[in-house]
N, C-alpha and C positions, 0 to 999 in steps of 0.2 A: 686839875690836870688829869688826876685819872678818871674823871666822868668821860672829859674831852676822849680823851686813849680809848676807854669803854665804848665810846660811841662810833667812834672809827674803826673797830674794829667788827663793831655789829653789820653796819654798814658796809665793809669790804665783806662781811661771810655771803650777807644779800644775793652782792654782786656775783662773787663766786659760784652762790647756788641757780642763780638764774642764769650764767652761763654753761654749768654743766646741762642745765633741762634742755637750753637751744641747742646743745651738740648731740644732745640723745634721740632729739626730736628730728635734727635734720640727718642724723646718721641714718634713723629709722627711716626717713623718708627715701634718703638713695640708694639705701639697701634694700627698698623694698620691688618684687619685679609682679609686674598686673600679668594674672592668666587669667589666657583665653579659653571660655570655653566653649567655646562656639561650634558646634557640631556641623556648620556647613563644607562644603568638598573646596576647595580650590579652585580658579579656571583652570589650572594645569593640570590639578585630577578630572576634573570631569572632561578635558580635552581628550586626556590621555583615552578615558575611557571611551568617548565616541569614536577616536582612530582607531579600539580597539573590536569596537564591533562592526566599523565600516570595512577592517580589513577584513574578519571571520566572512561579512556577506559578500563579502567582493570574493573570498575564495569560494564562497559555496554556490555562488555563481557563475564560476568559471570552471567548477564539475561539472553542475546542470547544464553548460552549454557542451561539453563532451559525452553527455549521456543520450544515447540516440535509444528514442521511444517508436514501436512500428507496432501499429495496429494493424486489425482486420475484422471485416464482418463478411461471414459469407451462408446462403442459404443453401441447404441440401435437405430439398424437398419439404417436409414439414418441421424443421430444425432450421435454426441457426445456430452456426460455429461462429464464436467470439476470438478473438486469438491476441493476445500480447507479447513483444519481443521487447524487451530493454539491455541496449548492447553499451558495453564500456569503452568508450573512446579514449580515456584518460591512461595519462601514464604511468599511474597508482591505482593500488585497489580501492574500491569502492564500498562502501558498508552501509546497507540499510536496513533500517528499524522500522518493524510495524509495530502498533499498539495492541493488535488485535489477529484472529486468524482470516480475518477480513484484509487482505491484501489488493486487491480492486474494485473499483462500481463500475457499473455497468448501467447504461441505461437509453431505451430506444424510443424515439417518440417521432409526431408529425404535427405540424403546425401548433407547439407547445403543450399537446395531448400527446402521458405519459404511458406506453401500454406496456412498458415492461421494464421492471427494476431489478437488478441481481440481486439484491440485499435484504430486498422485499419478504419479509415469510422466513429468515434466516436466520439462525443461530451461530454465532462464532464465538472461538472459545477466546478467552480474555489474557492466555500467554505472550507476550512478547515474541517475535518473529524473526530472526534478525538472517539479509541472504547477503551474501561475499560475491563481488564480481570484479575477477582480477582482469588486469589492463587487458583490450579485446576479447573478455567472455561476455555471454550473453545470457540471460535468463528468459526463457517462455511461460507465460498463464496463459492458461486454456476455459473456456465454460461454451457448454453446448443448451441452446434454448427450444425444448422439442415442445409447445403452445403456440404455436405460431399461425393456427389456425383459422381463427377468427380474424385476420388480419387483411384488410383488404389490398387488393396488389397494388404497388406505386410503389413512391421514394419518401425512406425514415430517415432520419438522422440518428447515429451513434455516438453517443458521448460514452469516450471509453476514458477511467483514470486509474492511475496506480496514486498509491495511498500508503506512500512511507511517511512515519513522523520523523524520521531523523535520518541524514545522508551521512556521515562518518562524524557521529556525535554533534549534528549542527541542526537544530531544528527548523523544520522543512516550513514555510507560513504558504499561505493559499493550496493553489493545485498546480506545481507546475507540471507535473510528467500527466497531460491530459490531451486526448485530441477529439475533434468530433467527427466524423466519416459517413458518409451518404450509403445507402444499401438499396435499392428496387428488388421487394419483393414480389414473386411471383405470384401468380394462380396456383395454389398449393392443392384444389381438386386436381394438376394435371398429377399427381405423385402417384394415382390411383392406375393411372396407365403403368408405373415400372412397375419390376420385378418382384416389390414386397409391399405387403398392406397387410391392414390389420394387426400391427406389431404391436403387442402390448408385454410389460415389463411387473414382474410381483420379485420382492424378495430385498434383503438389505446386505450390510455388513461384510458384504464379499459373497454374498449365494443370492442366485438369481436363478428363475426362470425365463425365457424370455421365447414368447409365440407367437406367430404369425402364420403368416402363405406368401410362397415362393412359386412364381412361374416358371418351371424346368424348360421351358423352351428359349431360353437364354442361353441354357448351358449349366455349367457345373459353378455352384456359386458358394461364397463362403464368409466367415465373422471372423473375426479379430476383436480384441479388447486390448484400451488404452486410457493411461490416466495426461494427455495432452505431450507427457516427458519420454514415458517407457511401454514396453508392451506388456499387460499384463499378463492375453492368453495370445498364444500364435494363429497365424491363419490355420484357420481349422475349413474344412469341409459343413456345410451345413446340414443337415441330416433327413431326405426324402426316398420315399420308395416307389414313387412312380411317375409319369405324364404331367404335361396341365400344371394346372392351380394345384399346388398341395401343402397342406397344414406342415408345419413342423413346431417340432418345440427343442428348445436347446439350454442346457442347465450349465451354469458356469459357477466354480466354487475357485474362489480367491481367497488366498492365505493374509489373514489380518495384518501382518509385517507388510505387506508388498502395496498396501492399499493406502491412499497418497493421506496424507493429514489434510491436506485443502486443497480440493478441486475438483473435478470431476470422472466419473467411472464410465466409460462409453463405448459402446461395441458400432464396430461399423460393418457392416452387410454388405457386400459386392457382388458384383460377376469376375468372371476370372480375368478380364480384362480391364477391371474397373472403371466399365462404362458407365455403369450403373453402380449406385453408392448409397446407401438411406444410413444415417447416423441414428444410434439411439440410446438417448442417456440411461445408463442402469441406477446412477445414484449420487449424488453429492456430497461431499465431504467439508465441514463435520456433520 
């Protein structure tokens, strides 16, 4: 009787111990929770994120369409004057970054032959650039191209562009502030008939010499110097002492503060009625 007892109790401990294993087993199991580690985005993040760069260009889009860009190209005699105006139409300020002291290109050619590049031969400095145009101001660049010589008379094309990388922290892709503009230059032998020839320029850094010949039978004629924005010297009288053809020479000393960081140093030569005008670059900045 007690083997019988002995064995039935063997028996039930069995039982016992292979039900507590199936409770531990299935505890384990429903307590257990599977992570993901899956480093891919969501479609709701990655949606998020396209609505959020389609909004950024859709606003920098909609400055660009109130940014009014105005060129020019215009010849005065053996020069051409370049001219850029970018005026703010918008009813916020406007913030642009340049990369470089390289703020525009410039470039004139004719029938895909390139005979003049602004950029060409140039050193710009590698500061960051950055100009403010509050709702309705405008900013001017100026560059004068006094090589113009060799150029046979007819009609160039002007690709003029300004060259921000970033419009109010939004980086700028292609070229949109760019236009291209027709110019007919002249016969640049006829310069030899006005009032000045033979201009030539020595000297840097704000001192110049600058000589030539003036024909007094014009009248009373005079120079000025400007950097496109301000005046650097006032009209001044140009300096002869007699008749005729006569030589002059005119020295200009410019104060290192007043001398622009980029663009150009140019004096211009008139008559007193500004019939007559010959531009002539003194130097470019940097």
């Amino acid at each position: 009787m007690k083997k019988y007892f002995s064995l039935i109790s063997i028996i039930l401990m069995l039982l016992l111990m292979a039900c507590g294993s199936s409770d531990v087993e299935e505890t384990e199991t429903d307590d257990s929770v599977p992570v993901d580690n899956s480093t891919e985005k969501s479609p709701e993040t990655e949606k998020a994120n396209e609505e959020d760069t389609q909004s950024e260009t859709e606003a920098l889009s909609a400055i660009m369409e109130n940014l009014d860009l105005k060129v020019a190209a215009e010849q005065q005699g053996t020069t051409i004057d370049f001219k850029f105006q970018l005026i703010n139409k918008n009813e916020e300020t406007v913030d642009l970054m340049f990369t470089s002291g390289q703020q525009f290109e410039i470039k004139l050619f004719q029938e895909d032959e390139l005979f003049y590049q602004y950029s060409e031969g140039k050193m710009f400095t590698e500061a960051l650039v950055e100009e403010s145009l509050a709702p309705g101001e405008f900013k001017n660049w100026g560059e004068s191209w006094d090589m113009i010589e060799h150029l046979e008379p007819g009609e160039y094309e002007v690709e003029m562009t300004l060259l921000p990388a970033e419009i109010n922290g939004q980086q700028v892709e292609g070229e949109p502030l760019q236009q291209t503009i027709t110019i007919t230059i002249e016969d640049t032998a006829a310069d030899e008939d006005g009032p000045f020839r033979s201009v030539d320029v020595e000297g840097e850094n704000g001192e110049y010499t600058v000589t030539g010949e003036v024909d007094t039978s014009v009248g009373v004629t005079y120079y000025e110097v400007e950097d496109g924005h301000n005046y650097l010297v006032e009209q001044t009288e140009i300096p002869v002492e007699s008749d005729g053809w006569q030589e002059f020479e005119i020295k200009i000393s410019i104060d290192e503060d007043m001398l622009p960081q980029n663009g150009a140093v140019v004096m211009l030569l008139y008559t007193e009625d500004r019939s007559e005008q010959r531009p002539v670059q003194l130097e470019v900045m940097p």
